[in-house]
Short mmCIF file of the C-alpha atoms (twelve columns), coordinates in Angstrom:
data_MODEL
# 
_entry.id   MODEL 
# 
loop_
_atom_site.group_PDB 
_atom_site.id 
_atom_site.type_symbol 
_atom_site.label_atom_id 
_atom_site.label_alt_id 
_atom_site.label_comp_id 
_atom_site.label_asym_id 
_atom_site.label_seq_id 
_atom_site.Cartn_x 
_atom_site.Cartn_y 
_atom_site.Cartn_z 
_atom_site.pdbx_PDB_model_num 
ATOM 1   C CA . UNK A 1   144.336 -26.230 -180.636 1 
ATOM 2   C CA . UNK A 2   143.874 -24.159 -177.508 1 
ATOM 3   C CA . UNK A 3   140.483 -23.376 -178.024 1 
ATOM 4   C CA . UNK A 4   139.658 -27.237 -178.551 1 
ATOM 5   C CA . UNK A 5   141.544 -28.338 -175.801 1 
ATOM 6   C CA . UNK A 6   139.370 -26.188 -173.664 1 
ATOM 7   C CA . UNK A 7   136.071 -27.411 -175.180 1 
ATOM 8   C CA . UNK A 8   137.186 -30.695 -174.343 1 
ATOM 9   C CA . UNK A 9   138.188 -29.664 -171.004 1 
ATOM 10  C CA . UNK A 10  135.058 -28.279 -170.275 1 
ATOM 11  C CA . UNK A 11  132.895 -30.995 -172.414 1 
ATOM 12  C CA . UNK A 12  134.485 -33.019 -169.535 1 
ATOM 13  C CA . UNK A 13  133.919 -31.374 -166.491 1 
ATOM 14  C CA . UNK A 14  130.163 -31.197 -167.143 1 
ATOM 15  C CA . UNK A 15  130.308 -34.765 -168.079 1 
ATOM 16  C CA . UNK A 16  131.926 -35.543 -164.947 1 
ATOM 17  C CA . UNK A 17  129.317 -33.572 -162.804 1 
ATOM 18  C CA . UNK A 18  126.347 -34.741 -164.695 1 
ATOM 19  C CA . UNK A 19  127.969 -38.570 -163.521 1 
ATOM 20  C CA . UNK A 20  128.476 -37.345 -159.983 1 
ATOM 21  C CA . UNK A 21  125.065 -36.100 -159.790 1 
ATOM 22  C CA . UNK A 22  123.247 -39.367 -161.934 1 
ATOM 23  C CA . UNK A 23  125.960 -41.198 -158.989 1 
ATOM 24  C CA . UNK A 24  124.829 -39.512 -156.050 1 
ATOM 25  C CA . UNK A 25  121.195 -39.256 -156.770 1 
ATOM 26  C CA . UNK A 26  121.211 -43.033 -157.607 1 
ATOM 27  C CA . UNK A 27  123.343 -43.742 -154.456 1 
ATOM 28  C CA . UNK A 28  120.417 -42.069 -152.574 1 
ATOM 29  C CA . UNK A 29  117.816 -43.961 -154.201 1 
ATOM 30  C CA . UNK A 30  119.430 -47.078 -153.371 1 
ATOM 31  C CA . UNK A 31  119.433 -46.168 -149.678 1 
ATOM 32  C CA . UNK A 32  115.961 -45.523 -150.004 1 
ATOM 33  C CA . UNK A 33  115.268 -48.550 -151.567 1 
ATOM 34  C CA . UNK A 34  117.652 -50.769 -149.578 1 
ATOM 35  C CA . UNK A 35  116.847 -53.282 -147.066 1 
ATOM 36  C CA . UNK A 36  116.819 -52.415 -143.382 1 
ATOM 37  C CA . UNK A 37  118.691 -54.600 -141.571 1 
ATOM 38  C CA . UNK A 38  117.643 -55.758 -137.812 1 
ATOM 39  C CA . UNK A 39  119.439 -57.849 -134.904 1 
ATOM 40  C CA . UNK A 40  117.047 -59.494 -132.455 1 
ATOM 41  C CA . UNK A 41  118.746 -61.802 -129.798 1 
ATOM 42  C CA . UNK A 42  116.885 -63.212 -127.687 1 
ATOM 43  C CA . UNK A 43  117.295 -64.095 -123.879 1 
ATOM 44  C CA . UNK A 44  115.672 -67.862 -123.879 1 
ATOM 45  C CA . UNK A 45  112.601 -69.648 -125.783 1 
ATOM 46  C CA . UNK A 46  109.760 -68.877 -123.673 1 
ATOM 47  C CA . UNK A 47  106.234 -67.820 -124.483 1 
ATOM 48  C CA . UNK A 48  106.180 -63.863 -123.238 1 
ATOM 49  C CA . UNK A 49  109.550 -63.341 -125.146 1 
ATOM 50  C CA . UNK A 50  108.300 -64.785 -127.915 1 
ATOM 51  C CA . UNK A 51  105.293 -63.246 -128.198 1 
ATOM 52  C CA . UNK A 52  107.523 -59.395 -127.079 1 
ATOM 53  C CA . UNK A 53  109.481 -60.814 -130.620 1 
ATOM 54  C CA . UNK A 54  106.293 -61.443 -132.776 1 
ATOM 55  C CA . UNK A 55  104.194 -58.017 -131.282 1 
ATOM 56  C CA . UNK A 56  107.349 -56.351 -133.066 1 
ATOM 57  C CA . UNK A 57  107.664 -58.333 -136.115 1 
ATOM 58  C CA . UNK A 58  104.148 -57.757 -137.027 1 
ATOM 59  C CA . UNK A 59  104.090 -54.017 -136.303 1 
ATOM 60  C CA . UNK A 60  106.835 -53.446 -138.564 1 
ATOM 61  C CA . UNK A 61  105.155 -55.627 -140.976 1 
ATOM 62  C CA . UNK A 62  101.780 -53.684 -140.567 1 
ATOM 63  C CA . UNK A 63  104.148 -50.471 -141.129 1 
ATOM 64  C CA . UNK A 64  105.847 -51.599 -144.832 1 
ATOM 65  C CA . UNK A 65  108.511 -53.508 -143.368 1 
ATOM 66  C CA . UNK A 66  108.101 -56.546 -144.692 1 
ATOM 67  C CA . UNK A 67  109.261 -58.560 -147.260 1 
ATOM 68  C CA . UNK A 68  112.508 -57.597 -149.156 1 
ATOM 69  C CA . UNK A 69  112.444 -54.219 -147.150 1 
ATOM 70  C CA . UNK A 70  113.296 -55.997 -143.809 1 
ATOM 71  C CA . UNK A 71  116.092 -58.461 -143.197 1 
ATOM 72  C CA . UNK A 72  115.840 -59.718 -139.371 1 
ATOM 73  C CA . UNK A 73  118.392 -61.572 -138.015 1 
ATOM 74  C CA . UNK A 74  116.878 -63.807 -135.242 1 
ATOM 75  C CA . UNK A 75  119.058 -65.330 -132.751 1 
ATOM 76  C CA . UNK A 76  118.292 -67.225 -129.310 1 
ATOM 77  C CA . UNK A 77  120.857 -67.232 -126.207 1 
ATOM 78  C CA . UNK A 78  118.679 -70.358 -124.836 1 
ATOM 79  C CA . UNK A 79  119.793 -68.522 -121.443 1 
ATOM 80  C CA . UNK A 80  123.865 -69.512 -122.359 1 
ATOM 81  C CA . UNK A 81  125.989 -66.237 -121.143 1 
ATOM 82  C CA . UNK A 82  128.221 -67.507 -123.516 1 
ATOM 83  C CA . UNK A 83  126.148 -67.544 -126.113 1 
ATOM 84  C CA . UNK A 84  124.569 -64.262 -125.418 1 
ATOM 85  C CA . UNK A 85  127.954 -62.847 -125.992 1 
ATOM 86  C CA . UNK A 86  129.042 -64.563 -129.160 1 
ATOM 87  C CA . UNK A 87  125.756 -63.669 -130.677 1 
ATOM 88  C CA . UNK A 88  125.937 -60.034 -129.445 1 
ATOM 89  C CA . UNK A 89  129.721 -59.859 -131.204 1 
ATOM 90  C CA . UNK A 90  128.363 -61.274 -134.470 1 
ATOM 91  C CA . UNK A 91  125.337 -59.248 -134.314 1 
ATOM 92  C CA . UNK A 92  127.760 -56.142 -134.182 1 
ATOM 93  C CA . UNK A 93  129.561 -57.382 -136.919 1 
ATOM 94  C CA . UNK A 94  126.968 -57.104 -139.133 1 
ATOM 95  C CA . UNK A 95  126.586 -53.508 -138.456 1 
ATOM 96  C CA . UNK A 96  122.636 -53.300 -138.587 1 
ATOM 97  C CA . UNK A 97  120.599 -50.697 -138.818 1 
ATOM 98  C CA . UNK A 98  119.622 -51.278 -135.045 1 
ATOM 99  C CA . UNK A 99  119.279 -54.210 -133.036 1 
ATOM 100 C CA . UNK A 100 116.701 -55.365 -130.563 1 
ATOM 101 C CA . UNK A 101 117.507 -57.296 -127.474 1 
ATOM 102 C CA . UNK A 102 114.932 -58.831 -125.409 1 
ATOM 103 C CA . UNK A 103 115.212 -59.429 -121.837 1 
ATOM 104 C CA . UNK A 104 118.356 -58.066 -119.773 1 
ATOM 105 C CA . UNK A 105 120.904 -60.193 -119.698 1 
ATOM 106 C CA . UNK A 106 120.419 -60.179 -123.895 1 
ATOM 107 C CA . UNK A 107 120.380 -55.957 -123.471 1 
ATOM 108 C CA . UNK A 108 123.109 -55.969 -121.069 1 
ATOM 109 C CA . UNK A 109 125.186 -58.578 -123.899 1 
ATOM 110 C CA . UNK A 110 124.305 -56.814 -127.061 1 
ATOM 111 C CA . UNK A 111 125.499 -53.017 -125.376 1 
ATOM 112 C CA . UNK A 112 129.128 -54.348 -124.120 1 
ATOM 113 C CA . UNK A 113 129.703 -55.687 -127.919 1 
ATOM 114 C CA . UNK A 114 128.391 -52.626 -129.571 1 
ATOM 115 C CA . UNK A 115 128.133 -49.352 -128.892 1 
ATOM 116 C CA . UNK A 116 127.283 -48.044 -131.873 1 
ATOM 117 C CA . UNK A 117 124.084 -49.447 -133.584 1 
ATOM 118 C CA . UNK A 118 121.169 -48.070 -132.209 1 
ATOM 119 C CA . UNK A 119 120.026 -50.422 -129.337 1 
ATOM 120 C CA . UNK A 120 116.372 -50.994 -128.568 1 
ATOM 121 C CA . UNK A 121 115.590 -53.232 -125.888 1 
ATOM 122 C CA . UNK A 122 111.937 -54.963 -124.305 1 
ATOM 123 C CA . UNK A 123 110.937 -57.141 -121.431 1 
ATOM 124 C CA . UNK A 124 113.152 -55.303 -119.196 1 
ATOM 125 C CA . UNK A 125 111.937 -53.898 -115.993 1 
ATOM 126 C CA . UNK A 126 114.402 -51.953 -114.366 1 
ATOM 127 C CA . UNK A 127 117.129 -50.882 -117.692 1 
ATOM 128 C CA . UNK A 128 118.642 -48.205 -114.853 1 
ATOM 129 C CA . UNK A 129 119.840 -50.322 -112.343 1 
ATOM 130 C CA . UNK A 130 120.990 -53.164 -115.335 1 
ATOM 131 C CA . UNK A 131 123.072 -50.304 -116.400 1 
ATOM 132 C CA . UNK A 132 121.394 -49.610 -119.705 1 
ATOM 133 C CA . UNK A 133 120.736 -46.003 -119.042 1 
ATOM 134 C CA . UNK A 134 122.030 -43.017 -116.772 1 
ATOM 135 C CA . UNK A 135 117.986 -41.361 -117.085 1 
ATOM 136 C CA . UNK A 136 115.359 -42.955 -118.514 1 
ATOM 137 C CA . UNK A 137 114.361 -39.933 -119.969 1 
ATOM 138 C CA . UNK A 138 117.109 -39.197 -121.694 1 
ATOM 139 C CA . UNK A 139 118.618 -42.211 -122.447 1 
ATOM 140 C CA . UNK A 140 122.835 -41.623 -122.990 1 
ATOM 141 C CA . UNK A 141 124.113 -45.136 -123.799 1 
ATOM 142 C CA . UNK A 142 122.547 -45.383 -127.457 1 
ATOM 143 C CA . UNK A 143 120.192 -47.826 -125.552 1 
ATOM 144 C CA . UNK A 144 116.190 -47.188 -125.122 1 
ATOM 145 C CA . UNK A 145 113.433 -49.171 -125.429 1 
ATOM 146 C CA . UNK A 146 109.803 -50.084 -123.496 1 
ATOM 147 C CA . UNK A 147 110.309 -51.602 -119.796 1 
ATOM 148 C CA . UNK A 148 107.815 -54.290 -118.374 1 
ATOM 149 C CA . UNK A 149 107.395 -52.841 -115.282 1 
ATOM 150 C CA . UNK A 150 104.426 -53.429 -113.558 1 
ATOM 151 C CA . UNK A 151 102.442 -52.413 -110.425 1 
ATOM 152 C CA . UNK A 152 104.021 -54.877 -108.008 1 
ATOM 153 C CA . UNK A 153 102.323 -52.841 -105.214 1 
ATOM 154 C CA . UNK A 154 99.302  -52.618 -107.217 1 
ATOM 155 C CA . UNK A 155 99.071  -56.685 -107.836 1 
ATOM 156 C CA . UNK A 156 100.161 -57.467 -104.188 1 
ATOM 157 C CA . UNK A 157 97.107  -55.655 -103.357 1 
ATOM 158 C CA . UNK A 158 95.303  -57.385 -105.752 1 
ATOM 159 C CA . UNK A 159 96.368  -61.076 -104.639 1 
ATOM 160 C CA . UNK A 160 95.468  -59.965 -101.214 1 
ATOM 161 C CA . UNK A 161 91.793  -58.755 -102.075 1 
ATOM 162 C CA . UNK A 162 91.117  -61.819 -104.403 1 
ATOM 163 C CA . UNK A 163 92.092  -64.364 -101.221 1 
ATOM 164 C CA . UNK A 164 91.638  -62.404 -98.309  1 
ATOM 165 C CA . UNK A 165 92.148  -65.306 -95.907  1 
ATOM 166 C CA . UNK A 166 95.935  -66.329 -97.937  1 
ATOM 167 C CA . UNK A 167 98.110  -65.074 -94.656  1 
ATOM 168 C CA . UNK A 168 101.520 -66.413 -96.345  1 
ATOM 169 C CA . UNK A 169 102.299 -65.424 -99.925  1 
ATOM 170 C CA . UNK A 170 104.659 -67.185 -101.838 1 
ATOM 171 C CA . UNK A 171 107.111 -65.518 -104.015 1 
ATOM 172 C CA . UNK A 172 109.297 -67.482 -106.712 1 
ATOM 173 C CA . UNK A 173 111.916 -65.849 -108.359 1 
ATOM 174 C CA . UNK A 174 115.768 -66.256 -110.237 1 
ATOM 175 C CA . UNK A 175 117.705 -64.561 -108.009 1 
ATOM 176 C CA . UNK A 176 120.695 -64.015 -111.012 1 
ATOM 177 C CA . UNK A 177 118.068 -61.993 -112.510 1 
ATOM 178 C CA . UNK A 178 118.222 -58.360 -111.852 1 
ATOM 179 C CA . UNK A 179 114.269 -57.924 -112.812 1 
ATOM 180 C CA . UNK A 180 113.665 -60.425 -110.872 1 
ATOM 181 C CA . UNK A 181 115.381 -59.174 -107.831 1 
ATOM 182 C CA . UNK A 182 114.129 -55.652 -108.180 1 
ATOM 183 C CA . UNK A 183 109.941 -56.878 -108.339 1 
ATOM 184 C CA . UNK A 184 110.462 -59.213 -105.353 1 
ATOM 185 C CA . UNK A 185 111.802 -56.872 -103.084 1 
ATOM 186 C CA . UNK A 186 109.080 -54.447 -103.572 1 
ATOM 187 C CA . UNK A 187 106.676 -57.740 -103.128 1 
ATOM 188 C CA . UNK A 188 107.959 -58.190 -99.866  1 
ATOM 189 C CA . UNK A 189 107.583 -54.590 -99.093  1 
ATOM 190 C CA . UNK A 190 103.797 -54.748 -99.673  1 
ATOM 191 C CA . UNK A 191 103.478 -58.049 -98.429  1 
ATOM 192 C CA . UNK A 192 105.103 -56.943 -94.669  1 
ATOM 193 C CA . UNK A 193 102.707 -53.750 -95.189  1 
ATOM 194 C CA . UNK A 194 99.441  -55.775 -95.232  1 
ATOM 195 C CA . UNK A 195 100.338 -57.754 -92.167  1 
ATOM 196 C CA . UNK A 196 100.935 -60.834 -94.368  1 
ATOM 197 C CA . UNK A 197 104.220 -63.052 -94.446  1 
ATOM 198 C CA . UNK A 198 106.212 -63.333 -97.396  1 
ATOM 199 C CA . UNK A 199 107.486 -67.162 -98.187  1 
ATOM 200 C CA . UNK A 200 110.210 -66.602 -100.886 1 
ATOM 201 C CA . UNK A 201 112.030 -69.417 -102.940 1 
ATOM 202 C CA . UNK A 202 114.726 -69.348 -106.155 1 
ATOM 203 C CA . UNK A 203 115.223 -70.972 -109.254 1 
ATOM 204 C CA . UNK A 204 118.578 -70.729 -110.418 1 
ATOM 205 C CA . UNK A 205 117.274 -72.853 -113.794 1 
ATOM 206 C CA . UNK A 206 114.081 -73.966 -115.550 1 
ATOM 207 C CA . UNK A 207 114.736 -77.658 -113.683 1 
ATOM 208 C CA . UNK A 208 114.343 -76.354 -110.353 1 
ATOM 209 C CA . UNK A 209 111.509 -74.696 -110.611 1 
ATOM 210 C CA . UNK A 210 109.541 -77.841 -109.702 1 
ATOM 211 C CA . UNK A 211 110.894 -78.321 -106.445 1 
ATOM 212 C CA . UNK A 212 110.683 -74.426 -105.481 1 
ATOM 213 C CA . UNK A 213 106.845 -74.324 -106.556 1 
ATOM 214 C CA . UNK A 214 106.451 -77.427 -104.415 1 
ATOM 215 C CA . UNK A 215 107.921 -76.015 -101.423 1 
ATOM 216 C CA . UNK A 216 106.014 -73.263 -101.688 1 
ATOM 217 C CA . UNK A 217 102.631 -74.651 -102.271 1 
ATOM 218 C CA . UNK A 218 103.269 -76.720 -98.905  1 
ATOM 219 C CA . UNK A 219 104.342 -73.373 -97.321  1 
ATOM 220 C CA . UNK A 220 102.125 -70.480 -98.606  1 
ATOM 221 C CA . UNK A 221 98.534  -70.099 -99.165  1 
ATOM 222 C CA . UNK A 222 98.708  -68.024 -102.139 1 
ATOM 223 C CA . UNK A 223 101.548 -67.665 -104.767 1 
ATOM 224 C CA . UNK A 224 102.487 -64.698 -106.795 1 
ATOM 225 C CA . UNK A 225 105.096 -64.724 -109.395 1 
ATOM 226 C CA . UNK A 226 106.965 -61.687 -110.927 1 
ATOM 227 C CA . UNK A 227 107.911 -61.166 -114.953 1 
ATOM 228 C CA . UNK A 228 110.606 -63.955 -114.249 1 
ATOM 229 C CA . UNK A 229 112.106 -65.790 -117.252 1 
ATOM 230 C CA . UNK A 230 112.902 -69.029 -115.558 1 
ATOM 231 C CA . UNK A 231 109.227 -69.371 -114.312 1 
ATOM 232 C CA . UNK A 232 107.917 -68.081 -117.726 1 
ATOM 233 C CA . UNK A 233 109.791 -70.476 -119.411 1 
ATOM 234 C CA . UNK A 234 108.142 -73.481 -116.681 1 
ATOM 235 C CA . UNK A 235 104.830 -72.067 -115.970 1 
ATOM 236 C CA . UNK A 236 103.030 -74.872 -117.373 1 
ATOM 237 C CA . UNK A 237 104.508 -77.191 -114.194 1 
ATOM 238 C CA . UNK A 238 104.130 -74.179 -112.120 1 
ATOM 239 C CA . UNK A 239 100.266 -74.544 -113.601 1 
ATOM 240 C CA . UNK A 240 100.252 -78.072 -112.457 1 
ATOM 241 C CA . UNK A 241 101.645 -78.220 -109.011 1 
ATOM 242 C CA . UNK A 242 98.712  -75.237 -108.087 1 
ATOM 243 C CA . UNK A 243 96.267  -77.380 -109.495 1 
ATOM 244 C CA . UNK A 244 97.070  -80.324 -107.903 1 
ATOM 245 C CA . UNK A 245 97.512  -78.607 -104.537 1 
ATOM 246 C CA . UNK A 246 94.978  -76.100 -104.339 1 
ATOM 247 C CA . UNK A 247 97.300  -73.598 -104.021 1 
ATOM 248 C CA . UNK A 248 96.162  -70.287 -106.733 1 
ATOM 249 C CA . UNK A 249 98.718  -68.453 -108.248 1 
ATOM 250 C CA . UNK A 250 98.816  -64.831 -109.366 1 
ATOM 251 C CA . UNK A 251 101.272 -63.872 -112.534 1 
ATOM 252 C CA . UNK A 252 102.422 -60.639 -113.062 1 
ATOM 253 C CA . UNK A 253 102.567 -61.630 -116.858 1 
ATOM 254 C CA . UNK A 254 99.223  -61.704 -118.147 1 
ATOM 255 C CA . UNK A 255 100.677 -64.048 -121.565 1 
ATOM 256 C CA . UNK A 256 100.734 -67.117 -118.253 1 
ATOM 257 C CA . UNK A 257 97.320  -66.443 -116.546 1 
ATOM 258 C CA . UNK A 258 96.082  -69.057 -118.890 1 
ATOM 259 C CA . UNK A 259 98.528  -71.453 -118.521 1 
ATOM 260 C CA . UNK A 260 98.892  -71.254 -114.429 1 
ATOM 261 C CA . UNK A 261 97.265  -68.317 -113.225 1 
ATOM 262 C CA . UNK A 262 93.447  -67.384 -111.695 1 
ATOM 263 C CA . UNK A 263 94.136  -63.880 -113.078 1 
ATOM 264 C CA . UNK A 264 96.002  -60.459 -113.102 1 
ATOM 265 C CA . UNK A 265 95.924  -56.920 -113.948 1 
ATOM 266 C CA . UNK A 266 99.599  -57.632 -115.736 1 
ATOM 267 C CA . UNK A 267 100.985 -56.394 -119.359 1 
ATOM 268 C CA . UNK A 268 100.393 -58.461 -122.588 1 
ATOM 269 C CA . UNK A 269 103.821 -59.067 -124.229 1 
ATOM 270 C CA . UNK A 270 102.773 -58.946 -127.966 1 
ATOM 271 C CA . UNK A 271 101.361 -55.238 -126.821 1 
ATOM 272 C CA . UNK A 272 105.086 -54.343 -125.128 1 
ATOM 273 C CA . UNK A 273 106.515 -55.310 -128.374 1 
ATOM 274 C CA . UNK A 274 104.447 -53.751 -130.739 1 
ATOM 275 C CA . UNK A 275 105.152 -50.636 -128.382 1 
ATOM 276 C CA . UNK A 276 108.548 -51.562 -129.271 1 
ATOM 277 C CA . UNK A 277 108.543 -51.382 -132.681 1 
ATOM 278 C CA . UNK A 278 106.917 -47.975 -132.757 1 
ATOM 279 C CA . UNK A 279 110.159 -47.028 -131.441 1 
ATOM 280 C CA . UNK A 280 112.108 -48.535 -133.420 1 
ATOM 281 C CA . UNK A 281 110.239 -46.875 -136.685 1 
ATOM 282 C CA . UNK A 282 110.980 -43.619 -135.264 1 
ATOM 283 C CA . UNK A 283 114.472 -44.459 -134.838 1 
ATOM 284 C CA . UNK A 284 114.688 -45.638 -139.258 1 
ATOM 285 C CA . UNK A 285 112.996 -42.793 -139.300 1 
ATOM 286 C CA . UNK A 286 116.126 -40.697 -138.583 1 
ATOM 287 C CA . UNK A 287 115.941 -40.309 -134.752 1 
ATOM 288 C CA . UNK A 288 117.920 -40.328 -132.363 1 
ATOM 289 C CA . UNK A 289 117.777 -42.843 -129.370 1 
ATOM 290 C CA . UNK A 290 119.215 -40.174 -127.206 1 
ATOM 291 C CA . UNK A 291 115.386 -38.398 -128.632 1 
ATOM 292 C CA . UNK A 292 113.786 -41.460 -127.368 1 
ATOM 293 C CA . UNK A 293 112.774 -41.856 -123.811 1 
ATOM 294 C CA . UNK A 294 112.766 -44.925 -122.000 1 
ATOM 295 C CA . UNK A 295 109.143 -45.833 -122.487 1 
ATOM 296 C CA . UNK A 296 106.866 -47.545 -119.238 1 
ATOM 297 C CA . UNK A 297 104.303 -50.695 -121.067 1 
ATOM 298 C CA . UNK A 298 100.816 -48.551 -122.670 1 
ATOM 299 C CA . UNK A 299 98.626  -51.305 -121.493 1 
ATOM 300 C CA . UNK A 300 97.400  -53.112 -119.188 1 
ATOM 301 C CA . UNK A 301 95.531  -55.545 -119.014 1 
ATOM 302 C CA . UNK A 302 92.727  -57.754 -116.520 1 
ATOM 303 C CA . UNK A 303 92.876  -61.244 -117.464 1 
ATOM 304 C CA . UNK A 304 91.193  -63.861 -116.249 1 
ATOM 305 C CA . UNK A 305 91.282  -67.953 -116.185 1 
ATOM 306 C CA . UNK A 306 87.670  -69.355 -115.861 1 
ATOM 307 C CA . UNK A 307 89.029  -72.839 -114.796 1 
ATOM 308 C CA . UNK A 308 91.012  -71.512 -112.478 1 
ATOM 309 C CA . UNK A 309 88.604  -69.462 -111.106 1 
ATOM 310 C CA . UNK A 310 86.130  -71.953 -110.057 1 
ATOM 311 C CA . UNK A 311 88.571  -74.370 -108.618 1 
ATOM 312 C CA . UNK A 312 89.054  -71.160 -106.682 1 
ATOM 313 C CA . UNK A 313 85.238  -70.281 -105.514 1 
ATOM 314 C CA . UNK A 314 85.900  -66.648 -107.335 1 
ATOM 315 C CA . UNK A 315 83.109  -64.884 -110.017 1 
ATOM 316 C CA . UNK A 316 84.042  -62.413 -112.115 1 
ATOM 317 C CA . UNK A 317 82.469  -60.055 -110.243 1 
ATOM 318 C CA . UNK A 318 85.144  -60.670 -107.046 1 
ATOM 319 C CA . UNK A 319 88.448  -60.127 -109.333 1 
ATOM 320 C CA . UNK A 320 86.534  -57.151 -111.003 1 
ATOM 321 C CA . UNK A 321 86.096  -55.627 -107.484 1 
ATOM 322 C CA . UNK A 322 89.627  -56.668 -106.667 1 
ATOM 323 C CA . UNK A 323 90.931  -55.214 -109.851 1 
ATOM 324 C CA . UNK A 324 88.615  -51.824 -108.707 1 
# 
């Protein structure tokens, strides 16, 4: 009886580690195999953030995430803080994989409701001062991601070369947003270093960015407009009022040269969020955001508006020498 008992002990045991190895190995396959789950929320439903989103939709897509390897959850704040946080707690509730946030208020949102899902964030230009990171490169807040910083100096030159005679620039910008804040004041850094006067207005919303555009086109002889969501979001009236009044405008989004703009050396948002999603690959992948540095836009771009260019007397060989 002994002896059999202890066959069937042991008949058991291996039974019970063949199980736990068939359990584990098929518990690992199953990761493998599993869906990867991603948060996007959204600031507000403009063009350049919705063109970031699809840049990092389609690089995933071009990478094998697609299809029933992916499950994206896509929400918009429509530029509600109160929105931005109930989104951001249910977006942590779901406990991802990572989530993406684009814009800063949507960044800032998503890292107060969760601190532990890798965070990747795009269309931000300054994720130090909006309290993202301690050091971009070496990002301590499980928060990285590509910034959409641009040359301010760089296009304030620019403006100035392609209408040497504009002696008032115009500057429209939300003044809530930090971005916003940060581009203009190096605008009217440049502008005061050229010898030129700076004309500034605000938008506090998408409605009054009529009346601001107007005041400025009566005030300023040339207008140039940082990666602002509000103004994004109402370029096309922005568009109309220079237009109408003669007055050219210079974006430093290159997505609105060809919906208000004569031209730019700006970024391309579909690039910034492909960019993005490279990251975010790496980070599936196994590393760590901490690994991940904070990561300045690849490209840039010169665009140009033929319309807009003619109303404005320029070739294409005055905004390449402006660009040069």
């Amino acid at each position: 009886m002994k002896l059999t008992h202890l066959l069937t002990t042991l008949t058991a045991l291996s039974l019970a580690v063949v199980l736990g190895a068939c359990s584990s190995s098929s518990a690992t396959a199953a990761k493998k195999d599993g869906t990867v789950k991603i948060g996007i929320l959204q600031l507000i439903n403009q063009s350049a953030l919705n063109d970031a989103r699809k840049g990092f939709e389609e690089e995933l897509a071009a990478n094998g995430y697609k299809g029933s390897k992916i499950k994206i959850d896509y929400v918009n704040a429509q530029g509600d803080q109160s929105n931005l946080q109930s989104m951001s707690q249910r977006l942590a509730a779901d406990k991802n994989d990572l989530n993406l946030a684009i814009a800063t208020p949507a960044a800032q949102a998503l890292a107060k409701a969760d601190s532990k899902t890798p965070l990747l964030f795009t269309a931000i230009t300054d994720p130090t001062s909006a309290g993202l990171v301690t050091d971009t490169k070496a990002p301590d807040k499980n928060a990285t991601g590509v910034t959409d910083m641009v040359d301010v100096k760089g296009q304030i030159d620019f403006t100035h070369k392609l209408f040497p005679k504009a002696k008032k620039i115009g500057l429209l910008y939300n003044a809530a947003e930090q971005n916003s804040v940060f581009q203009i004041k190096l605008a009217e850094a440049e502008i005061k270093k050229l010898g030129l006067t700076a004309v500034v207005k605000t938008a506090a919303t998408t409605n009054d960015v009529q009346q601001a555009t107007e005041a400025l086109a009566a005030q300023a002889d040339a207008i140039y407009i940082p990666t602002d969501n509000n103004a994004a979001a109402a370029m096309p009236t922005i568009g109309k009022i220079s237009q109408k009044l003669a007055v050219p405008v210079v974006n430093a989004d290159a997505t609105m040269i060809p919906i208000a703009g004569v031209a730019t050396q700006g970024i391309n948002y579909e690039d910034l969020g492909r960019q993005t999603a490279k990251m975010a690959i790496k980070i599936l992948k196994g590393k760590k955001v901490s690994e991940l540095p904070v990561e300045a836009p690849a490209k840039v771009r010169l665009v140009t508006n033929k319309t807009r260019m003619a109303q404005f007397n320029l070739t294409e060989a005055d905004v390449t020498a402006a660009a040069n």
